[in-house]
C-alpha positions as CSV (number, residue, x, y, z in Angstrom):
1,X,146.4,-231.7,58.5
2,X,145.5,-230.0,61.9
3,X,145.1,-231.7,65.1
4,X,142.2,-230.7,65.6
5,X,140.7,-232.3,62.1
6,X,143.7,-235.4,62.3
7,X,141.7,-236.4,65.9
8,X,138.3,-235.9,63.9
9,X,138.4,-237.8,61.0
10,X,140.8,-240.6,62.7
11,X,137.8,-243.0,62.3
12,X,136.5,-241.8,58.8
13,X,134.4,-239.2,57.6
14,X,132.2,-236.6,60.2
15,X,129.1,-235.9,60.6
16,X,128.2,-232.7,60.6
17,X,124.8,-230.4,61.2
18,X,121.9,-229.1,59.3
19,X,120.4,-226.2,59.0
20,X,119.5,-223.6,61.5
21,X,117.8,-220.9,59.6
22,X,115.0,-223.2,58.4
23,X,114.4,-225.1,61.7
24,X,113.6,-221.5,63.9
25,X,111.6,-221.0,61.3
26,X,109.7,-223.9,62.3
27,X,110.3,-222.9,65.8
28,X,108.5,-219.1,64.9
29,X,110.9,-216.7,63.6
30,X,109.5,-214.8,61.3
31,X,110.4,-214.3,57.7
32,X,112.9,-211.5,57.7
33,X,113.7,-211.6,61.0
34,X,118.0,-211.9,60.9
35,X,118.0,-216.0,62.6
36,X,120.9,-214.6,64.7
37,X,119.4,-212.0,66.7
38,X,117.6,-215.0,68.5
39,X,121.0,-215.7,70.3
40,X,119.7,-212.9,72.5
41,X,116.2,-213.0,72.0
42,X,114.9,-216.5,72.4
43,X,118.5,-218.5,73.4
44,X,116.5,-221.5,74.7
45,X,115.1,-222.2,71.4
46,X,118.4,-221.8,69.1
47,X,120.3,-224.2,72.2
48,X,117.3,-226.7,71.2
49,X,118.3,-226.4,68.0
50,X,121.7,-227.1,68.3
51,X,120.9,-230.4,71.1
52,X,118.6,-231.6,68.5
53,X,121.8,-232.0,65.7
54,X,124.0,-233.6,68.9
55,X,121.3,-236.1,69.8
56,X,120.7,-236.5,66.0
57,X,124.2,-237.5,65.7
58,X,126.4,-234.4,64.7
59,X,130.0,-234.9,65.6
60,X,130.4,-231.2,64.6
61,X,127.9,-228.3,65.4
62,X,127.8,-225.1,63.8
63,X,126.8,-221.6,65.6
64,X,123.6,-219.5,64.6
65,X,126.3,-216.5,63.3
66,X,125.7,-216.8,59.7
67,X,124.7,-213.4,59.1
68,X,126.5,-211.9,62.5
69,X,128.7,-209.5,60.5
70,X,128.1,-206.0,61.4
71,X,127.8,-205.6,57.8
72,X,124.9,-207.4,57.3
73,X,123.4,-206.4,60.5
74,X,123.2,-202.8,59.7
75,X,119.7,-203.5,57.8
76,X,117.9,-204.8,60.8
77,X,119.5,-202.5,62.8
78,X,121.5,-204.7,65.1
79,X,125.0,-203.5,64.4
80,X,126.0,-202.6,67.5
81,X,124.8,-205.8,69.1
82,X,127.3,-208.0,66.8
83,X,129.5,-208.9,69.5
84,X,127.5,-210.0,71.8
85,X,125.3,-212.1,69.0
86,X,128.4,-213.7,68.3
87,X,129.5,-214.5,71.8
88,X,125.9,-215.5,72.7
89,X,126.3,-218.2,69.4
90,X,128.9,-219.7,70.6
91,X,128.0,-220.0,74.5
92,X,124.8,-221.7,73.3
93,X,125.9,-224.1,71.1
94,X,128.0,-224.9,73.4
95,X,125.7,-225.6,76.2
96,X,124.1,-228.1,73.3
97,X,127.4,-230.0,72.8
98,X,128.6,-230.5,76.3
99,X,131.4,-233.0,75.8
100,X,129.3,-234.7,73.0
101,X,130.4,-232.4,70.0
102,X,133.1,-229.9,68.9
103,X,131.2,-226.4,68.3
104,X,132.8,-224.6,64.6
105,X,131.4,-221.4,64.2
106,X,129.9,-220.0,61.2
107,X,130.5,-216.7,59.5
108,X,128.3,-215.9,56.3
109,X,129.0,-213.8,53.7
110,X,128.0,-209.4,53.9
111,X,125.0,-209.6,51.8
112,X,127.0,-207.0,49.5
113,X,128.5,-207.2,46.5
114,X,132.7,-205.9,46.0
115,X,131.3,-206.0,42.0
116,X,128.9,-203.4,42.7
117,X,131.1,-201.2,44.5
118,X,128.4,-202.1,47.8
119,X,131.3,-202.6,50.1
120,X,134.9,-202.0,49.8
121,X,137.5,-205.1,51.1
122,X,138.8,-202.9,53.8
123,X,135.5,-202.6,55.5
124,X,135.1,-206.8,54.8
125,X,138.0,-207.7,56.8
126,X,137.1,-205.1,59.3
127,X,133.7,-206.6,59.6
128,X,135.0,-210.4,59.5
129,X,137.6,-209.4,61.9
130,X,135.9,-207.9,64.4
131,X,133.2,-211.4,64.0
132,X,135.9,-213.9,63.6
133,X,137.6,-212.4,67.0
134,X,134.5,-212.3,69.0
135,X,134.1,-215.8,68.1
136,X,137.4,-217.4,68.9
137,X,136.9,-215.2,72.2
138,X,133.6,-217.3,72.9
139,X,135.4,-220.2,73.0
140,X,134.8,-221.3,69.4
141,X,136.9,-225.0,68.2
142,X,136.7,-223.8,64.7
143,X,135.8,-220.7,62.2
144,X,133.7,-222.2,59.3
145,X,133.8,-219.6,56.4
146,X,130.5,-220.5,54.4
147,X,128.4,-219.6,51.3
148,X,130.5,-217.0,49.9
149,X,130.2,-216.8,46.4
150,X,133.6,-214.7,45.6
151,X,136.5,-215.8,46.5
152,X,137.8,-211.6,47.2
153,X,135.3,-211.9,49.8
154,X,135.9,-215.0,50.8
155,X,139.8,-214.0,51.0
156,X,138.8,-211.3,53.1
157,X,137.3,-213.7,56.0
158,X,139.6,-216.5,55.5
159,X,142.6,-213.7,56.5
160,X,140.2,-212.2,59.7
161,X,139.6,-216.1,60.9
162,X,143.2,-217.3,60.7
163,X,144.3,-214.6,62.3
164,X,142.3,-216.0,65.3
165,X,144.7,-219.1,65.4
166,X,141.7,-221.6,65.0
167,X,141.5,-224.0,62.6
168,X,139.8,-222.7,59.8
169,X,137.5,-224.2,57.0
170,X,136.1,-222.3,53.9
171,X,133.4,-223.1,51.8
172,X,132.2,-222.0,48.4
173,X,128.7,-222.1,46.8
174,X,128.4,-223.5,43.4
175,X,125.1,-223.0,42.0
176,X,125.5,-221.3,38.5
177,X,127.0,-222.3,34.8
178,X,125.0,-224.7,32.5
179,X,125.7,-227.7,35.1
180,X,125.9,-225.8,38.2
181,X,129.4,-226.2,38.8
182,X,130.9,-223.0,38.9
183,X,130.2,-220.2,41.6
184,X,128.1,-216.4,40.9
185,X,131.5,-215.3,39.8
186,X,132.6,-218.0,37.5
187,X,134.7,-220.0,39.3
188,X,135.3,-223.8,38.6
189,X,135.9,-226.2,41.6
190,X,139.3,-226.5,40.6
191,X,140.0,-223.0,41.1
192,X,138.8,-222.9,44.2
193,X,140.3,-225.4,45.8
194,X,143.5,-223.9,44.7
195,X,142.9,-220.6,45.4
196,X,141.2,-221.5,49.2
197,X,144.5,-223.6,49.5
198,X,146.7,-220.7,49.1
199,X,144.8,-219.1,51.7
200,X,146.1,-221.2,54.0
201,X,142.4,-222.8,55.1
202,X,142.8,-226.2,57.0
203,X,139.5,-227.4,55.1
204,X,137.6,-226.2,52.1
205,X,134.4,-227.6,50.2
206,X,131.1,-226.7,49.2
207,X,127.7,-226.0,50.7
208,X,124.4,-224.7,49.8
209,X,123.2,-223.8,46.2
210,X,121.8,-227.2,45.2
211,X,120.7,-230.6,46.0
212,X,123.1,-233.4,47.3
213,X,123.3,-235.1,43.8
214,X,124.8,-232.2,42.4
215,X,127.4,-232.3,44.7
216,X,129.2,-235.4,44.0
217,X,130.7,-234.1,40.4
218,X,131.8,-231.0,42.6
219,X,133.4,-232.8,45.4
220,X,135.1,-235.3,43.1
221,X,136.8,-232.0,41.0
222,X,137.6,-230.2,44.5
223,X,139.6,-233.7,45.7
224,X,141.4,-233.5,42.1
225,X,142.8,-229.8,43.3
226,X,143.7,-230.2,46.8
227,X,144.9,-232.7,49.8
228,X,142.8,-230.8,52.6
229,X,140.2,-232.8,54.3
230,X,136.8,-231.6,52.6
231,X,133.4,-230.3,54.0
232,X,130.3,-230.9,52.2
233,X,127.2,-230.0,52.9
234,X,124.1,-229.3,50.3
235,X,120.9,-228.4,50.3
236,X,117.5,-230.9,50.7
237,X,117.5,-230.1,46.7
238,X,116.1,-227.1,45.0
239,X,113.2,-225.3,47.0
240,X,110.1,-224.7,45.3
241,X,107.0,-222.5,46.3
242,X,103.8,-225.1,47.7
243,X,100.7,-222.7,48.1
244,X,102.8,-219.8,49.2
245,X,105.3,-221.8,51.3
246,X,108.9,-222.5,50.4
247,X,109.5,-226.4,50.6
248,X,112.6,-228.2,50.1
249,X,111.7,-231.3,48.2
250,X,114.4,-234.1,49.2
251,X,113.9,-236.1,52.0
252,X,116.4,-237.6,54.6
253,X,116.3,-241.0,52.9
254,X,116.5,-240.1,49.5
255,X,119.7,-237.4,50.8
256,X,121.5,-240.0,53.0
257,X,121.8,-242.4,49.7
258,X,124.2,-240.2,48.1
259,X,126.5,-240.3,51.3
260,X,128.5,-243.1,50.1
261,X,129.0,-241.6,46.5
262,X,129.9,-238.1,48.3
263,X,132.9,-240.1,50.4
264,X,134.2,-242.1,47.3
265,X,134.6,-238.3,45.8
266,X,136.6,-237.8,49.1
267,X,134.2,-235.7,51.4
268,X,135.2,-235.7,54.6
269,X,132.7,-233.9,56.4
270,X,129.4,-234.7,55.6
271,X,126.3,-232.6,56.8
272,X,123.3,-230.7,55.6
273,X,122.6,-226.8,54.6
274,X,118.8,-225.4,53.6
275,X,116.1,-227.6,54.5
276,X,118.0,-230.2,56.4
277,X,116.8,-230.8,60.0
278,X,117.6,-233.7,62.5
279,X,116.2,-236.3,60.6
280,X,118.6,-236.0,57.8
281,X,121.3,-235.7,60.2
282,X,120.5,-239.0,62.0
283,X,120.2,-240.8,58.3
284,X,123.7,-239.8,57.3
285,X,124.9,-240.7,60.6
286,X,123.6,-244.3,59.6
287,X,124.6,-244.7,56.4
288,X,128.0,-243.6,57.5
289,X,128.1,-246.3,60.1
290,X,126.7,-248.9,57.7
291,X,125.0,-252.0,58.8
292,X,125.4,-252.9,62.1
């Protein structure tokens, strides 16, 4: 195990963050608006963001780089401000952390499909590499891989973030088959942990796709596949259209109660993805530290 996770997890599980997308929506961004370009445009609101996870609890924080690739940039027209949306990610979450939290930084998938022929692997790991670099160069702990749906994609980023020398965790989504346990392209937990392990990733899991229930049956088949520490994080369930608004229907109480079940299945990092906010944070912080 690294150091990094060894000095982590040497008192049990971690908590980790929620989301960011959802909470600068509630903070104004508009719907379509790429969340990252507010690294440059309204920093004081994503380092609020990130403070809010801290004093919630979070042990780890994550960056607002999902989408920072200059892949996925391209369609808002931001391409060329990549770098600096990256290095602004980092710098502000780590203002939020201080000495309170380690800051892993995220890198989302390219919004284009290798199936379709949309994008070829040599401009992935250019695109990953050029992200993954400019992150380690902020002063990033970590490079958090997260909500790729094919592993050749997935490959692609795991190779650009190691090559930083960070510690590097990759995580899958798993939102399709008849019991939502396989990923877009058909892979079973199983696979994945074996394949993400022969990447050479320090941590692997799951996040997004589903509700927190469904990830317990995932987490327990990912522990069967590999020894690496694992990083959980699911959605506040499936989100469901009230009078034109997208709403997220699990709350932090009802969340936090699957904690325990999601340890016993051998998650090691424990956070939130779509709909979370600091509430659900604090909760699985509390159940983690059972009664005082």
């Amino acid at each position: 195990m690294h150091a990094l996770f060894e000095t982590l997890l040497a008192h049990g599980p971690v908590v980790t963050d929620g989301a960011f997308g959802t909470m600068l929506q509630q903070r104004g961004l508009p719907v379509g608006e790429p969340p990252d370009a507010w690294n440059l445009n309204h920093p004081e609101v994503v380092t609020a963001v990130a403070r809010a996870y801290v004093d919630a609890g979070s042990a780890v924080v994550l960056t607002n780089t999902f989408g920072a690739n200059a892949l996925r940039l391209v369609d808002s027209g931001l391409a060329d401000e990549a770098l600096a949306i990256n290095r602004a990610g980092v710098e502000l979450s780590r203002r939020a952390a201080g000495d309170r939290a380690r800051v892993f930084a995220s890198i989302g998938p390219s919004g284009k499909l290798l199936l379709h022929g949309d994008v070829t692997e040599d401009e992935l790991r250019a695109a990953f590499a050029a992200q993954a670099s400019a992150l380690a160069a902020a002063g990033a702990d970590a490079l958090v891989v997260e909500t790729m749906s094919d592993l050749a994609e997935a490959e692609c980023a795991v190779a650009a973030a190691r090559a930083t020398g960070l510690p590097v965790v990759a995580c899958m989504v798993f939102d399709s088959g008849p019991d939502r346990c396989r990923t877009m392209m058909g892979d079973t937990p199983e696979q994945v942990a074996k394949a993400l392990t022969a990447m050479g990733v320090d941590a692997l899991g799951a996040n997004c796709g589903q509700g927190v229930a469904g990830f317990v049956p995932i987490c327990r088949r990912l522990r069967t596949a590999t020894t690496l520490p694992l990083w959980i994080k699911a959605n506040a369930g499936l989100p469901v259209l009230d009078g034109g608004r997208v709403v997220y229907p699990e709350g932090p109480v009802e969340f936090a109660a699957r904690v325990p079940d999601l340890v016993a299945a051998g998650a090691c990092f424990v956070g939130g993805c779509c709909g979370t906010d600091p509430a659900f944070v604090a909760a699985i912080a509390a159940r983690l530290r059972g009664p005082s």
